[in-house]
C-alpha positions in Angstrom: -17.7 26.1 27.3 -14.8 23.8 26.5 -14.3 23.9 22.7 -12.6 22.1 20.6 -11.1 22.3 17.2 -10.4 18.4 15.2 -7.0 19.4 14.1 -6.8 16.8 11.3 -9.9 14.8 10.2 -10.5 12.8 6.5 -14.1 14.1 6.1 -14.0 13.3 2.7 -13.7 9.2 3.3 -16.6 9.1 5.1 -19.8 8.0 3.9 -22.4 10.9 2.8 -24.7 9.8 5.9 -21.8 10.0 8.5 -20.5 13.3 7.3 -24.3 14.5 8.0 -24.1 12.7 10.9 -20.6 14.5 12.5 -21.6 17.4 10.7 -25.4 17.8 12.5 -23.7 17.0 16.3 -20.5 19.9 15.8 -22.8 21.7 18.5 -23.6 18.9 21.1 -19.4 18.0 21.3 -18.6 21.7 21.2 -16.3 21.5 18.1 -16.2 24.5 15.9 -13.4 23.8 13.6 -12.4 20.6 11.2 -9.2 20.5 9.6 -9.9 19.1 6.6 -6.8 17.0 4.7 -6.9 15.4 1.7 -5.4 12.3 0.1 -5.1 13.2 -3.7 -6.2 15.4 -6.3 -10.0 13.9 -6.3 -9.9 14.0 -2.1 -9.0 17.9 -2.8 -12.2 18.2 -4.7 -13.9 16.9 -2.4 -12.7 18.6 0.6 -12.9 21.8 -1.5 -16.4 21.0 -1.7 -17.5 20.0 1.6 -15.8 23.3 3.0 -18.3 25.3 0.5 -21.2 23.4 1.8 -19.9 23.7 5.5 -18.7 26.5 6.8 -16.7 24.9 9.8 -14.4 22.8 7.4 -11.7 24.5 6.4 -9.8 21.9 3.7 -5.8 21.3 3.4 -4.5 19.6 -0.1 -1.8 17.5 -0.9 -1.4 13.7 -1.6 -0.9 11.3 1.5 2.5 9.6 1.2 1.4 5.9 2.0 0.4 5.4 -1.5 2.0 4.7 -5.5 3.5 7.5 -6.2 1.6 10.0 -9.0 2.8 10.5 -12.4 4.2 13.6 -13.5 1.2 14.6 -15.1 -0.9 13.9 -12.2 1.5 15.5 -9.9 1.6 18.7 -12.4 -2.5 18.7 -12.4 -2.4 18.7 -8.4 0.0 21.4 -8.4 -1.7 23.7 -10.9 -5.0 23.0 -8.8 -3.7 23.6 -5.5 -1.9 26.8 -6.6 -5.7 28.2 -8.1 -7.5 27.2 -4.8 -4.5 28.3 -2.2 -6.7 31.0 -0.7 -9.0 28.2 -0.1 -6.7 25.8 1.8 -5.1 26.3 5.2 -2.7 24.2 4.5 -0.3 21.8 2.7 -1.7 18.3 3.5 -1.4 15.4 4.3 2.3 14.9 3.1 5.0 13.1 4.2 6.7 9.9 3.9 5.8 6.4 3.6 7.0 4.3 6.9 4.1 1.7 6.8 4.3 1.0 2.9 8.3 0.9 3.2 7.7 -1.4 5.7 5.3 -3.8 3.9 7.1 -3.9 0.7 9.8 -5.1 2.7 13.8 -4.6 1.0 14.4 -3.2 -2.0 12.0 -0.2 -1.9 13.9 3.3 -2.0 12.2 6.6 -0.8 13.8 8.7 -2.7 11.5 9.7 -5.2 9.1 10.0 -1.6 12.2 12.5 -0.5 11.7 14.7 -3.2 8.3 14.7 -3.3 8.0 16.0 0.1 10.7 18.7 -0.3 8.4 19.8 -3.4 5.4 20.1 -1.1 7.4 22.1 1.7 8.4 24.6 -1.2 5.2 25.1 -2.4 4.1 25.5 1.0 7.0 28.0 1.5 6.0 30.1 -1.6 2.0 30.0 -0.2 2.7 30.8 2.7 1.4 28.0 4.1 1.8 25.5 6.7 2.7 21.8 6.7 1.0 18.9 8.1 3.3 15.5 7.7 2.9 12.0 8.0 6.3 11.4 9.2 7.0 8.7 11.7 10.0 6.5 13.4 12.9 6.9 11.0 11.0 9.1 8.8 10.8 11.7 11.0 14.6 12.4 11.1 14.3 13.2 7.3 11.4 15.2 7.4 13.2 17.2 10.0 16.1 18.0 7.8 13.8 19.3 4.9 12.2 21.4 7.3 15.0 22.7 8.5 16.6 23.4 5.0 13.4 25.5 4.0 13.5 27.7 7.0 9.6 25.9 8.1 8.7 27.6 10.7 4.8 26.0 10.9 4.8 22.4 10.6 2.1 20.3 12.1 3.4 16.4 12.5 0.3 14.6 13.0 -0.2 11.4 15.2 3.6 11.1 15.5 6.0 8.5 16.6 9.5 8.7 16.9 12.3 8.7 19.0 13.4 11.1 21.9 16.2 12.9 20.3 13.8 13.9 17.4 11.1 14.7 19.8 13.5 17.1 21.4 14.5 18.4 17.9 11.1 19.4 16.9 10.6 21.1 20.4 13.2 23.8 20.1 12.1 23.9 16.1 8.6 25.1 17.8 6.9 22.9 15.6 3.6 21.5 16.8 1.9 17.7 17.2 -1.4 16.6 17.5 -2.9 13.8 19.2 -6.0 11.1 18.6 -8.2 9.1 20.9 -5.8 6.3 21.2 -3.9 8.6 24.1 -6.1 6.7 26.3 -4.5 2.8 25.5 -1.3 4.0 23.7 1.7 4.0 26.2 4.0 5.1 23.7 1.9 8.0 22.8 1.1 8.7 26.9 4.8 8.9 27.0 5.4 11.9 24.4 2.6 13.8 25.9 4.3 13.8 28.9 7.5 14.9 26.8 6.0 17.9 24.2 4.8 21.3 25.8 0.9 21.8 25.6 1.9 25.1 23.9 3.0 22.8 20.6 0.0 20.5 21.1 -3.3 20.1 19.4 -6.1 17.5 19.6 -7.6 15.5 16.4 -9.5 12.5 15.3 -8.0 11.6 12.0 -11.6 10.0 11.1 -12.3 7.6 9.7 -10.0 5.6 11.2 -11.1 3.9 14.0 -9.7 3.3 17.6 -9.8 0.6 20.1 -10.5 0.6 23.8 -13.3 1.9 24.9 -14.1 3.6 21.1 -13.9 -0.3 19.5 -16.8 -0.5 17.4 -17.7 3.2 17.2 -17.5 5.6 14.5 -14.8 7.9 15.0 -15.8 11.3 15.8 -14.6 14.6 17.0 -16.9 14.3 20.4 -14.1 11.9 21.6 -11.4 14.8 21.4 -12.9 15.4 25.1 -11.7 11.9 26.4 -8.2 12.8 25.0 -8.2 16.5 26.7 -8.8 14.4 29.8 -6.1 12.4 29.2 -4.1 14.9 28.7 -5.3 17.1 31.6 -3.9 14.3 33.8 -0.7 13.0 32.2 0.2 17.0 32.1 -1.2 17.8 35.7 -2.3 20.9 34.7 -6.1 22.3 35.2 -9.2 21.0 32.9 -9.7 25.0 31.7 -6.6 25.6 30.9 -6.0 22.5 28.7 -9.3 22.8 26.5 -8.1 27.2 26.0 -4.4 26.0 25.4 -5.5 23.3 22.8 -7.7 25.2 21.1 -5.7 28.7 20.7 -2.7 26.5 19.8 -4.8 25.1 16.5 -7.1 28.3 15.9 -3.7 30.2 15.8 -1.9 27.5 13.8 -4.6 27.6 11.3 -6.0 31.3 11.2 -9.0 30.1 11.6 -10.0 33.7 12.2 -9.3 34.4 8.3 -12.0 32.3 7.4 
């Protein structure tokens, strides 16, 4: 059987129909696992929720960084909730910092208040015992690196990343892990860092709802194409089909321990 775990999915922004939909064919695209990750407080609810009703999601809270920043009583109400539902959660996320909404506000906008956001999250994920799954990208990884590296992270999950080489290497010999989506298949740049990271620090995901282009353009996105990424990857690593699906998927059940749920 060649399993698969969606190592980072937004099961909450789908509509009530899809989630049925992904939820009722798990079996037929031999996925046992969703990784859950949630935007804001409401999208932890949410997540919290659909893990109770499912048991295959297993739900990570935090606030995604391409957004307005909370308020300090919003931000002390997500706290507070995450820290009575941490033995819900596998992890702290999505977190990160905000590449594309620096980018479209143009000059003019600082991160700082993103900087410490993030370093906030990685404590708290610290104290939990938790780990971290980051939006972090191009220049932002750099910084993301550093705050890692200050707390002694040990688990940190950068999803769908892009960056530059001498990061890449950096996160390497950090041992921390990526993850890729369906747009392996068009995506040079992301063809090229496959070739780069060790399948050991790899995992496989979706991150659903958004959608992909190539020969997914017009479909829902779904964990069922993780299996046209594993055969990308199968290829580009010139290793055999087997071990690919056993390495990707002990990589993210480990990651996770999905086996304390």
């Amino acid at each position: 059987m060649n399993r698969v775990i969606d190592s980072h999915i937004h099961l909450d922004l789908y509509e009530q129909k899809e989630i049925e939909e992904i939820m009722a064919g798990l079996n037929s695209a031999e996925c046992t696992d969703l990784i859950s990750v949630s935007f804001h407080l409401d999208s932890c609810l949410r997540n919290l929720q659909l893990a109770e009703t499912y048991d295959q999601v297993h739900p990570a809270f935090g606030f995604h960084p391409e957004q307005e920043l909370p308020s300090d009583e919003e931000l002390q109400d997500l706290f507070s909730w995450m820290e009575k539902y941490q033995k819900q959660m596998v992890a702290v996320g999505e977190v990160g910092l905000p590449y594309y909404l620096r980018t479209e506000k143009g000059t003019g906008f600082s991160i700082d208040e993103h900087i410490d956001l993030l370093e906030q999250f990685i404590v708290k994920a610290k104290q939990w015992d938790k780990p971290v799954i980051l939006h972090a990208v191009y220049d932002d990884a750099p910084i993301a690196c550093d705050l890692l590296e200050k707390h002694g992270v040990e688990k940190a999950h950068f999803h769908w990343f892009k960056g530059d080489s001498k990061t890449v290497g950096r996160m390497i010999e950090n041992g921390w892990f990526i993850s890729v989506t369906p747009d392996l298949i068009y995506e040079k740049e992301i063809q090229e860092l496959v070739k780069k990271y060790p399948l050991g620090q790899m995992m496989v995901e979706t991150d659903g709802p958004w959608r992909f282009e190539g020969p997914f353009t017009g479909k829902m996105t779904q964990p069922i194409m993780i299996h046209d990424t594993i055969t990308a990857i199968t290829s580009i690593k010139n290793c055999g089909r087997e071990e690919a699906y056993r390495t990707l998927y002990d990589n993210t059940a480990k990651f996770y321990r999905l086996n304390m749920f």
